[in-house]
C-alpha positions as CSV (number, residue, x, y, z in Angstrom):
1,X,-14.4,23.0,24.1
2,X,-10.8,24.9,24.9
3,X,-8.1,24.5,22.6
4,X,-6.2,23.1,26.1
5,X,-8.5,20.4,26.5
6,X,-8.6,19.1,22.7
7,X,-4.2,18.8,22.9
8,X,-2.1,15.6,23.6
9,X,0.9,16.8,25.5
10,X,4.2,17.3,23.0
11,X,1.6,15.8,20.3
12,X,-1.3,18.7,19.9
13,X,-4.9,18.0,19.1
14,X,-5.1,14.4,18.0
15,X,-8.1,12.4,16.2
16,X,-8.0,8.4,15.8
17,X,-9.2,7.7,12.2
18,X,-11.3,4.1,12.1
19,X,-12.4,3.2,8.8
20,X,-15.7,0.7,8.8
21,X,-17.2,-1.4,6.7
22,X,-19.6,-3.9,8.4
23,X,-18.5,-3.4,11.9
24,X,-21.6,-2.6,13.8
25,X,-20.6,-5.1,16.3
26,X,-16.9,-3.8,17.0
27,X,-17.5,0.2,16.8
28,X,-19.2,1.0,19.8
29,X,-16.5,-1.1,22.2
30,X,-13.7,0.2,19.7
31,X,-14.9,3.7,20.7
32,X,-15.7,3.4,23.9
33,X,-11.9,1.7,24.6
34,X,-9.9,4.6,23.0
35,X,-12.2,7.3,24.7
36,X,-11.0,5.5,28.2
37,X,-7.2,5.2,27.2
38,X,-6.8,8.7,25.5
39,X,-9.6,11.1,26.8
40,X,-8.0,13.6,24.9
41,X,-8.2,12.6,21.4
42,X,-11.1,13.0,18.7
43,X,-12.1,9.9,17.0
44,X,-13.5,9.9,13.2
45,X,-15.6,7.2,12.0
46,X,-14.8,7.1,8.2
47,X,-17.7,4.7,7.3
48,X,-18.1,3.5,3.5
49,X,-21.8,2.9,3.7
50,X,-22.2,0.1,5.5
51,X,-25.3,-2.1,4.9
52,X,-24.9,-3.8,8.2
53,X,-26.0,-0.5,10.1
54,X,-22.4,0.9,11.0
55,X,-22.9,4.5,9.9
56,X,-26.3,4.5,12.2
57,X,-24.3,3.2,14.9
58,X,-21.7,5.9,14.4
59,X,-24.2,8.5,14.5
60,X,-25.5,7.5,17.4
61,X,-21.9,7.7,19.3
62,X,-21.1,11.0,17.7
63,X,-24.8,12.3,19.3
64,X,-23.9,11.2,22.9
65,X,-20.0,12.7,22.9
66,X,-19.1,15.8,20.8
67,X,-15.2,13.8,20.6
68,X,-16.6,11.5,18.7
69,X,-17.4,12.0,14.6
70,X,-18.5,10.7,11.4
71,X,-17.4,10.7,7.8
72,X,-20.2,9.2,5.4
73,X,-18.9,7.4,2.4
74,X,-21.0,6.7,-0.5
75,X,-20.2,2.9,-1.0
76,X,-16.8,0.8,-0.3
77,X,-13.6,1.7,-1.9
78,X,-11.0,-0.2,0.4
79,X,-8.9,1.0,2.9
80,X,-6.7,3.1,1.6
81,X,-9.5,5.3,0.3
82,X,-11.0,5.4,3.2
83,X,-8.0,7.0,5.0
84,X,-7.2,9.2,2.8
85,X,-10.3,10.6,2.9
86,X,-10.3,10.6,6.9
87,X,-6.5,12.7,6.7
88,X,-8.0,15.3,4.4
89,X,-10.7,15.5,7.0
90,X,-8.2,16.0,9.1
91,X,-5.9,18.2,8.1
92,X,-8.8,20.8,6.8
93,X,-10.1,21.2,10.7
94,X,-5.9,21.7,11.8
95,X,-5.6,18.2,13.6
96,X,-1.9,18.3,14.3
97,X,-1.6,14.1,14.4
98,X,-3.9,11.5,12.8
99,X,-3.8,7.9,14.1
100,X,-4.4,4.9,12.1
101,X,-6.9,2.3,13.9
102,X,-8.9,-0.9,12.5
103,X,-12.3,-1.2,14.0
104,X,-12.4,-4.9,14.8
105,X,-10.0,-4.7,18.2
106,X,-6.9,-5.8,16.8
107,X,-4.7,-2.6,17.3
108,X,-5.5,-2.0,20.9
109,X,-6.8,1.2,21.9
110,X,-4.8,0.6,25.3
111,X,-1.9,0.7,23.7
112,X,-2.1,3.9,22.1
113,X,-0.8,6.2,25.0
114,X,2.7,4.7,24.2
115,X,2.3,5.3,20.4
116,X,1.3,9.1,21.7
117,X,4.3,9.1,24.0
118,X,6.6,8.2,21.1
119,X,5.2,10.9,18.8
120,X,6.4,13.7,21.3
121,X,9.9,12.8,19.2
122,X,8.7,11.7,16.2
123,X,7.1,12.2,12.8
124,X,6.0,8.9,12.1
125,X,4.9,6.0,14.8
126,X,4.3,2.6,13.6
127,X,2.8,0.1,16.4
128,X,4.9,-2.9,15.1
129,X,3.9,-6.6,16.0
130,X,7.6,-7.4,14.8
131,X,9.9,-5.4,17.5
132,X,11.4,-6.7,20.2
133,X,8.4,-6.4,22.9
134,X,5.7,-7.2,20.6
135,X,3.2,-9.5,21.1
136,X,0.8,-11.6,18.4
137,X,-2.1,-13.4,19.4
138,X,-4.5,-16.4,18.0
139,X,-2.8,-15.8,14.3
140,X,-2.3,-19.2,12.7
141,X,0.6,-20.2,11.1
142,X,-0.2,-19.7,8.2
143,X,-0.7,-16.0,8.9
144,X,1.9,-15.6,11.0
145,X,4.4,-16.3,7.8
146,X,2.9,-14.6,5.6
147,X,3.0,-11.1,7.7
148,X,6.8,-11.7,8.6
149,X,7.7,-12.7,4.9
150,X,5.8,-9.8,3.8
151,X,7.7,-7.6,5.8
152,X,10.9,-8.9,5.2
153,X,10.4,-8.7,1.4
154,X,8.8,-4.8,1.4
155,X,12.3,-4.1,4.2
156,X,14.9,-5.9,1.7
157,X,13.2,-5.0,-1.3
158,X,12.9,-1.1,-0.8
159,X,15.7,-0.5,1.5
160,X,13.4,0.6,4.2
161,X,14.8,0.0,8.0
162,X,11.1,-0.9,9.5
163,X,10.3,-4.3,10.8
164,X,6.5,-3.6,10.3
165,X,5.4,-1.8,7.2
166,X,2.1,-3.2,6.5
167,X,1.1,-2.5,9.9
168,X,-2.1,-0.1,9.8
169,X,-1.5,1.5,13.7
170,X,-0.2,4.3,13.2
171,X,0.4,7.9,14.2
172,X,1.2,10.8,11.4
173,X,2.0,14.2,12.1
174,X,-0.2,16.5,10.1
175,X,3.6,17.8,8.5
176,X,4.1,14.7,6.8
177,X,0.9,14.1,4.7
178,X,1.7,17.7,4.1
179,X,5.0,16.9,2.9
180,X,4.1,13.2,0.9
181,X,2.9,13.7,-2.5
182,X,-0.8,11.8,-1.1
183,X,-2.7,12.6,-4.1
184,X,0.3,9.8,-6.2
185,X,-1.1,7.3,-3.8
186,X,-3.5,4.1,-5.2
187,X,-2.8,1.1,-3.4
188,X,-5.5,-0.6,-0.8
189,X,-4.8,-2.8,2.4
190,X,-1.4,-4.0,2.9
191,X,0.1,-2.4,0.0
192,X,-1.7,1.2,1.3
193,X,0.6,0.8,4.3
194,X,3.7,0.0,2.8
195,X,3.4,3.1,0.1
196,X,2.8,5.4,3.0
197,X,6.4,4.0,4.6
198,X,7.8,4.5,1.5
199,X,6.6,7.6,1.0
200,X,7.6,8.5,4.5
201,X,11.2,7.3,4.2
202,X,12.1,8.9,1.1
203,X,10.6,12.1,2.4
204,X,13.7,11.4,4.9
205,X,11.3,11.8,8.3
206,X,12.0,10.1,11.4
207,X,10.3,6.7,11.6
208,X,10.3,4.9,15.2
209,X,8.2,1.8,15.9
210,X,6.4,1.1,19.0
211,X,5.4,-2.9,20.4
212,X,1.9,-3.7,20.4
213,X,0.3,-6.4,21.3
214,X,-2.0,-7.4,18.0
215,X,-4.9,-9.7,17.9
216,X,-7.3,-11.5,15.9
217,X,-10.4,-10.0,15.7
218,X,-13.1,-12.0,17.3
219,X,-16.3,-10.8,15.8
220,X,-17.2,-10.2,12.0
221,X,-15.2,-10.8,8.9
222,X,-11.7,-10.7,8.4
223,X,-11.0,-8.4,5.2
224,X,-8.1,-10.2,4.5
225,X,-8.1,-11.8,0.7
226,X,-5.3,-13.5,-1.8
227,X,-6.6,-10.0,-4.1
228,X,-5.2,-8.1,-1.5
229,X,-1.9,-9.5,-0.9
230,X,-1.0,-10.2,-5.0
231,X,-1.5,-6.5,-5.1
232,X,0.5,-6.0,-2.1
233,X,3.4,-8.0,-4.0
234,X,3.0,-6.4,-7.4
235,X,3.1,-3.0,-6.1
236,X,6.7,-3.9,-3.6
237,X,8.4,-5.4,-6.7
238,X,7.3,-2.2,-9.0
239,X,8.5,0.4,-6.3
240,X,11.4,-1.6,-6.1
241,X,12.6,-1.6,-9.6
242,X,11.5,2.0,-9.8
243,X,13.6,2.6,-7.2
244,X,16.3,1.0,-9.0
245,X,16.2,2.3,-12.3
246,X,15.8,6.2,-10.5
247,X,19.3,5.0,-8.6
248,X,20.7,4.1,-11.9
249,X,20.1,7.2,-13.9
250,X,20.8,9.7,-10.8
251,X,24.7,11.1,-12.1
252,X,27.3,9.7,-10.3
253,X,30.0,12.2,-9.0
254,X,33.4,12.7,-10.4
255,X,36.1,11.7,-8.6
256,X,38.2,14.2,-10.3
257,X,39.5,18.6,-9.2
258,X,38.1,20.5,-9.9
C-alpha cells in the first residue's frame, strides 16, 4: 500500500480507534460505515476480550481488508484504557491523526469527513452534540440534562471554552498526545474525555468543535452507569480546585520599575 493512498488530504495517514466490549452486533456495520465515508482511513479495533465474540468478529474484518485492524486486550479496563492503549498503537506505526469512535453507531461514521475537514486547521476536533448545528436523537430527558449540566459544570468549573467535553468523537493530531503528559492520565468514560480537554487546553492547542448529529444506540447495552458519572464529578471538582490552588501560588507580578 503507497504512502499516497494511506493520507487524508491536509490531515496525513489517519486510523479511527473503536474500543469494544460486547459489540459483536454493532462492529461489522460500524466498520463497514466508516470504510464507505472515509476510504482513506485505517480503523483499529481495540477489543478488551470480549465474551460475546467481538474480538472473532474483528479478526474476521481485519482478514477481508488490510485497512482494517485489531488490538487484543486481556480483559476490560474501561474506556479510557482502552484508548490509550489504541493511541500508543498509534503513534508507534507514525499515524499522523487518531479518531475517537464508539462502536454502537452513535458517533456517525458519516459525519466524520467534516471532523477530517476541520482537522486540516486544527490540533484538536471535538464532534459536539451542543454547537449550533448539532443534532440529538431518542435521548430522554433525563439524559438529555444530564449531558448538558455535565458540560456546563466541566466549561465553568475548569475554564475551558468547549460546549462538549465529554464527548468521545474525536480527532487528535499525533503532536498532541506527544505533547500531553498521557501517562498522568486515570480517569474512565466521561471523565476520560474531559481530562483529555483539559489536558489539551492547558497544553494551549487549538480546539474547534464540529456538529454531529448523535444517537442512541439501538442494539446492546448502554455502558452508561451512576459509577461512571460520580467519578466524572469527583474528578471535575478535583481539577478544579487544583487548578485553583496552582493559580494561587503562581507569583503575581509587581507593578513597580524596575
Amino acid at each position: 500500500m503507497s504512502q499516497a493512498a494511506d493520507t487524508v488530504g491536509g490531515v496525513g495517514r489517519v486510523v479511527v480507534v473503536v474500543p469494544t466490549y460486547n459489540e459483536a452486533d454493532n462492529v461489522s456495520g460500524i466498520v463497514a460505515r466508516v470504510r464507505a465515508a472515509a476510504p482513506a482511513v485505517d480503523v483499529l479495533i481495540a477489543d478488551d476480550n470480549s465474551p460475546d465474540g467481538t474480538g472473532a468478529v474483528a479478526d474476521a474484518l481485519a482478514r477481508t481488508d488490510e485497512r482494517v485492524h485489531v488490538l487484543h486486550r486481556p480483559g476490560k479496563e474501561g474506556l479510557g484504557a482502552a484508548y490509550l492503549a489504541g493511541f500508543a498503537w498509534a503513534r508507534q506505526r507514525g499515524y499522523d491523526a487518531v479518531v475517537e469512535m464508539d462502536a454502537d453507531g452513535s458517533h456517525a461514521p458519516e459525519d466524520l469527513p467534516a471532523l477530517l475537514a476541520a482537522a486540516r486547521d486544527a490540533d484538536v476536533v471535538i464532534g459536539s452534540r451542543w454547537t449550533a448545528g448539532a443534532r440529538v436523537l431518542n435521548w430522554p430527558l433525563r439524559r438529555l440534562l444530564l449531558s448538558r449540566g455535565g458540560n456546563l459544570y466541566a466549561r465553568l468549573a475548569l475554564g475551558m471554552p468547549v460546549s462538549d467535553a465529554t464527548g468521545g468523537y474525536r480527532v487528535y493530531r499525533s503532536t498532541v498526545l506527544d505533547a500531553i503528559d498521557l501517562t498522568s492520565v486515570r480517569s474512565q468514560g466521561y471523565s476520560f474525555q474531559v481530562e483529555l480537554s483539559r489536558l489539551a487546553h492547558r497544553a494551549g492547542v487549538r480546539i474547534v468543535e464540529v456538529p454531529i448529529t448523535f444517537a442512541e444506540r439501538e442494539r446492546g447495552d448502554s455502558k452508561m452507569s451512576p459509577l461512571i458519572v460520580a467519578e466524572a464529578l469527583w474528578r471535575i471538582t478535583t481539577w478544579a480546585v487544583q487548578d485553583r490552588r496552582a493559580a494561587v501560588r503562581r507569583p503575581r507580578r509587581s507593578g513597580r520599575w524596575p
